[in-house]
N, C-alpha and C positions, 0 to 999 in steps of 0.2 A: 091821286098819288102825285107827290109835287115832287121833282127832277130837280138837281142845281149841276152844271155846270162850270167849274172852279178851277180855278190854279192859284195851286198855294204854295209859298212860302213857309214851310214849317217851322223855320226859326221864329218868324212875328207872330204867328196863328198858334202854336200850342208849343209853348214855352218847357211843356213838362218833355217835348222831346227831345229837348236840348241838354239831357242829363243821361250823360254816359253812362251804361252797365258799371264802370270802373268808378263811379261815383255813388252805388251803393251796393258793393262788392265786388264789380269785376266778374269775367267771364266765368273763375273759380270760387263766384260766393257759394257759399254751402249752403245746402238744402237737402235733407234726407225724404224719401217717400216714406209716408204716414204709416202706411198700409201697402202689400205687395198681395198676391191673387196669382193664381193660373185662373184661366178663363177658357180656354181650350187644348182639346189632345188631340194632334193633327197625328199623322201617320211616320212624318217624317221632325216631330217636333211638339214638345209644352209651350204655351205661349201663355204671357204673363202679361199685369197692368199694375202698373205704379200709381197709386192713389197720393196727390198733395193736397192736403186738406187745407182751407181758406183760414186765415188770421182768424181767434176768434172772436164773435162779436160782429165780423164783416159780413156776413154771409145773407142776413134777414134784410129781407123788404118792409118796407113802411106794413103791407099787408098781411106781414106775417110766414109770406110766405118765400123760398130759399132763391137765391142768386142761380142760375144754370150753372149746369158743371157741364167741364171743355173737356170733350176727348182730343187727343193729340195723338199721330201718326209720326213720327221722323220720317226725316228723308236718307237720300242714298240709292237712288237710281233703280231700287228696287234689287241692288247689288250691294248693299252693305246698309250700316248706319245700325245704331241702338236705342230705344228708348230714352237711357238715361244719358244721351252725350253728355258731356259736362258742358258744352256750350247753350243747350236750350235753358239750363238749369237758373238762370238769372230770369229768364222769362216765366218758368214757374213759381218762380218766388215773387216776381212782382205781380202777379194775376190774383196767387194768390192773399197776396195782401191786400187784393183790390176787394176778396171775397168770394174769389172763381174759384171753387172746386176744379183741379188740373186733373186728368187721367190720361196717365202717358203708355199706349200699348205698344205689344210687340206685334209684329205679322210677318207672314213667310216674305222671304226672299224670291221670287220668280224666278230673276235675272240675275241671279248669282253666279259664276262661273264664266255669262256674257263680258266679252270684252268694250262689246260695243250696243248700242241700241240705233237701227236707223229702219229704212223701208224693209229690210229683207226678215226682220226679225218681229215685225207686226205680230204676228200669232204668237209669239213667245212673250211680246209683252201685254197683248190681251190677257193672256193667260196669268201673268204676272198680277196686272191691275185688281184683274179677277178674284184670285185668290185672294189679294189686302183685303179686297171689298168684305171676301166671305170672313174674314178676321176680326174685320171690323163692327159687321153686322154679329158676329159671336161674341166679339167685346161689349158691347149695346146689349145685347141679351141679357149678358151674365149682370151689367147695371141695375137693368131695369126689375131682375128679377132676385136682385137682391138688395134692392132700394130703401127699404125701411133701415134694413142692420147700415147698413151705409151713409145714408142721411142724404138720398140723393132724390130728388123731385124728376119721375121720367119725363113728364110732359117736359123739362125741361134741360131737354139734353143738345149741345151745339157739338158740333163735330169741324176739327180741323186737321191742317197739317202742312205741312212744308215740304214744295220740293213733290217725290214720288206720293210722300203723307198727305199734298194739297192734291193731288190726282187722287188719290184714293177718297180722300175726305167726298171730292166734288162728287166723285164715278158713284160713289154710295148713294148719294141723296139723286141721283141720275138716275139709279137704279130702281129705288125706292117711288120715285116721280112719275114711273113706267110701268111699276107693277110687276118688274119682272122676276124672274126665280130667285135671284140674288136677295131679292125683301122678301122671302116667304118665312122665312126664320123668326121676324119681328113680329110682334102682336100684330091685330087687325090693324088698320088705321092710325097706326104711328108714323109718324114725323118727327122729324129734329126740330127742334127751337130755331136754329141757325146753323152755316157752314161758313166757316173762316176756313181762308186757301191763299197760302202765301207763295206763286209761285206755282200753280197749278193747272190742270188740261181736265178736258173728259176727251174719252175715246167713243165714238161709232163706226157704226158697220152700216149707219141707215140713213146716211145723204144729213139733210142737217141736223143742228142739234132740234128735239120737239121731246115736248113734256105734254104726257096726260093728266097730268093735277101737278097745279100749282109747285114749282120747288120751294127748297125754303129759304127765306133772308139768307142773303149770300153776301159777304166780303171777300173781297178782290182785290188780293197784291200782285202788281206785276213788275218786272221793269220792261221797259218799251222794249230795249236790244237782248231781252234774252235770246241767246245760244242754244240753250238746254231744252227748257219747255216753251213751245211756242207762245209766243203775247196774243197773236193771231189765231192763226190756225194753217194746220198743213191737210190739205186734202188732193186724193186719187181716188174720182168715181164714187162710188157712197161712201169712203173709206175717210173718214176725217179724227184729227186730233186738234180739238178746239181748246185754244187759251180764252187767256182774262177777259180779254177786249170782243171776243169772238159772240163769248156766254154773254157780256154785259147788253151787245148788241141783240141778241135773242132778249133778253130779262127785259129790255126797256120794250120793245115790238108787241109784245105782250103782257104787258105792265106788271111784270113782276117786282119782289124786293132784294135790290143790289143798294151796294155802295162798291165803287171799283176808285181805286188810285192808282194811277199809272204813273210812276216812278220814272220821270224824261231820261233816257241815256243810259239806266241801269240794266246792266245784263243778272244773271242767275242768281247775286247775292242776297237778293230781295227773298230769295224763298227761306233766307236763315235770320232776318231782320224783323224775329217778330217783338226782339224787346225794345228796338225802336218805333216801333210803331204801335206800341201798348195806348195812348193816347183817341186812335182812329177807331181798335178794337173796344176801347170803351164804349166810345161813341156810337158803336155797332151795337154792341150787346142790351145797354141802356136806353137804346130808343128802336132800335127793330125788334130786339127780341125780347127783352122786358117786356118795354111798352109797347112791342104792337107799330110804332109808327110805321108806315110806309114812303116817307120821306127814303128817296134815292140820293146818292152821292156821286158824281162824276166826275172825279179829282185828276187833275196834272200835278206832279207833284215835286218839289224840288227838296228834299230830308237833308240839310247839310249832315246829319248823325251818320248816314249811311254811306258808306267811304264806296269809292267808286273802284274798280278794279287799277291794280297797278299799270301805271302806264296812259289810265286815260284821262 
């Protein structure tokens, strides 16, 4: 497995990131879901998945065989947010004209009603995390097990999300990596292709992060000063909530497949920046999860695209 080391300049290094959402539609370009779905009946709620089907024509490998389809989680602290914000919606339209099949789900709310998320509320957002997961893993079901009428390849399913979506994405593939109840839903022996996480953490209850089988190719958005979700990690006793930097430092120890860009300076924005960063998520999906490579990424990263909070 060969590691790079990097600080980039995005502006000289990949030019396609230097073209604003507002230069092929704006935060309001239109884009309707192909396809809409319930996928599960919770007790306190239907939960649905918005299918955006790839350009056509983009979708086929040399092989014949189909480009991965991205599930997507929104964020919202696990206290709001929707599928279809209109601000992701430039990001599914550029994926998929790349050829990515987008699947944008709903999942319960935990933390709804919460004002706040800090140490005293752990168990409410265990609980929180928990439930996305079991959404998510019922979202994956209902794909795989309607995959022909769909046109969807399971062995190659990547899972992301932004924000509480990037916690949930990671916690899922954490979960599944573990063997724990949370994966009993899933066929034997599945795996996601990939997890993209813009902006996201896993939670334990069991001192550090450790994986029983291999996780999967992982990308890693973070900015360095996030606020929200740690870049780091915060721990009390086995009690940890691990970020970007935390996972990448486990992923390398054990030679697993990351690519992490750590964003110098940027705090929480970064978990809503995934249409500026459509250029690295190629580069992820095209050479980890396509092709297999195990080539790691360990980027410093300077994005003039992605405005820094007001003020700094």
């Amino acid at each position: 497995m060969k590691k790079y080391m990097i600080t980039i300049l995005f502006a000289a290094i990949f030019p396609m990131a230097g073209m604003h959402a507002a230069e092929e539609g704006g935060p309001s370009c239109g884009i309707e879901p192909d396809e809409t779905y319930m996928f599960a009946r919770r007790d306190t709620c239907d939960l649905f998945l918005d299918i955006y089907n790839p350009a056509e024509g983009t979708d086929t490998l040399p092989d014949g065989s189909r480009k991965p389809t991205v599930i997507f989680a929104f964020g919202g602290s696990f206290m709001t947010g929707s599928r279809d914000a209109v601000h992701y919606l430039p990001w599914f339209r550029k994926m998929a004209d790349n050829g990515y099949r987008i699947v944008s789900i709903d999942y319960r709310l935990g933390m709804k009603g919460y004002d706040r998320i800090g140490v005293f509320q752990v168990n409410a957002l265990d609980r929180a995390i928990h439930m996305a997961v079991e959404d998510m893993v019922s979202a994956t079901v209902f794909l795989i097990d309607n995959a022909e009428t769909l046109g969807i390849d399971p062995s190659s399913i990547v899972i992301s999300g932004s924000s509480a979506g990037a916690i949930t994405a990671l916690q899922t593939d954490y979960e599944i990596s573990n063997r724990t109840e949370w994966s009993a839903p899933l066929p034997e022996g599945f795996r996601y292709a990939g997890v993209m996480s813009f902006a996201g953490a896993i939670l334990s209850r069991n001192g550090k992060l450790k994986y029983a089988m291999e996780p999967s190719p992982t990308l890693l958005m973070h900015g360095t000063d996030d606020s929200v979700v740690p870049f780091s990690q915060i721990k009390i006793f086995s009690l940890g909530f691990f970020g970007s930097s935390k996972i990448a430092e486990r992923f390398e120890k054990f030679g697993y497949v990351y690519n992490i860009y750590r964003h110098k300076g940027h705090n929480h924005e970064i978990a809503g920046a995934m249409y500026e960063t459509v250029p690295e998520q190629l580069f992820f999906l095209e050479n980890n999860v396509i092709g297999k490579s195990r080539y790691c990424i360990d980027a410093t990263v300077d994005n003039p695209d992605i405005a820094f909070p007001s003020g700094k």
